[in-house]
ZAMARGU-4260 file (C-alpha; in steps of 0.2 Angstrom, whole numbers, plus 5000, padded with zeros to 4 digits):
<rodrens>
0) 5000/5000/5000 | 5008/5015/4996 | 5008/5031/5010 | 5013/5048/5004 | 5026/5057/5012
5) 5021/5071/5025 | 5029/5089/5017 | 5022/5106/5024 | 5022/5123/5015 | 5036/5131/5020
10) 5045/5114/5020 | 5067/5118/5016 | 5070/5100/5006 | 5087/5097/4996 | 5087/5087/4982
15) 5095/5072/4976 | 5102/5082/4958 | 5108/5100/4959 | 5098/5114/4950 | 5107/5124/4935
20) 5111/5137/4949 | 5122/5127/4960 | 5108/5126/4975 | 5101/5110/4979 | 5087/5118/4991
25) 5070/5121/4989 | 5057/5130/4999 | 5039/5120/4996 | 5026/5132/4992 | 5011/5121/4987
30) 5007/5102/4992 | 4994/5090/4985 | 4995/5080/4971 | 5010/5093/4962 | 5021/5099/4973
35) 5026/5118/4968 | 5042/5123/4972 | 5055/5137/4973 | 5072/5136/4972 | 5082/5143/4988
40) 5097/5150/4977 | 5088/5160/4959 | 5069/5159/4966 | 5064/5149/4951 | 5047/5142/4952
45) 5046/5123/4947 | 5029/5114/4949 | 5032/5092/4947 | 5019/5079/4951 | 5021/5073/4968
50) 5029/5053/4963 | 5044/5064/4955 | 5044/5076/4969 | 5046/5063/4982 | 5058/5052/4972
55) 5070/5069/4969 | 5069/5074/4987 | 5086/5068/4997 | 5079/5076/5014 | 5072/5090/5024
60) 5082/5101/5031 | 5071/5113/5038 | 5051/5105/5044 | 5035/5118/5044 | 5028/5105/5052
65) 5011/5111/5063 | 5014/5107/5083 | 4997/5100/5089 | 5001/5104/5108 | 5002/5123/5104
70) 4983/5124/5103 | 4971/5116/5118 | 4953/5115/5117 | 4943/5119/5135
</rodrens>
């Protein structure tokens, strides 16, 4: 069964192949089934579907990811 990767907006990742630029970072600027993308070192916009997004991704370096415990209901 396959399980999608959890990524967040705002999401650093660094790829396995470096852009034309030299950076191998990327900020994440839209999930869902593409993935939209901006490069960290020109601010090129790339959008990729989300199976070549997650194969090109090596890790995060920086997580957006919500914390839960922030926020308690009374």
């Amino acid at each position: 069964m396959y399980y999608p990767k959890k990524f967040y907006v705002g999401d650093i990742v660094e790829t396995k192949k470096e852009h034309p630029c030299g950076s191998k970072q990327w900020e994440v600027i839209r999930v869902g089934a593409d993935f939209k993308i901006k490069c960290i070192g020109c601010s090129r916009i790339v959008m990729l579907p989300r199976p070549k997004f997650e194969k090109s991704v090596k890790k995060t370096i920086k997580s957006a990811a919500p914390e839960e415990n922030n926020i308690e209901n009374s």
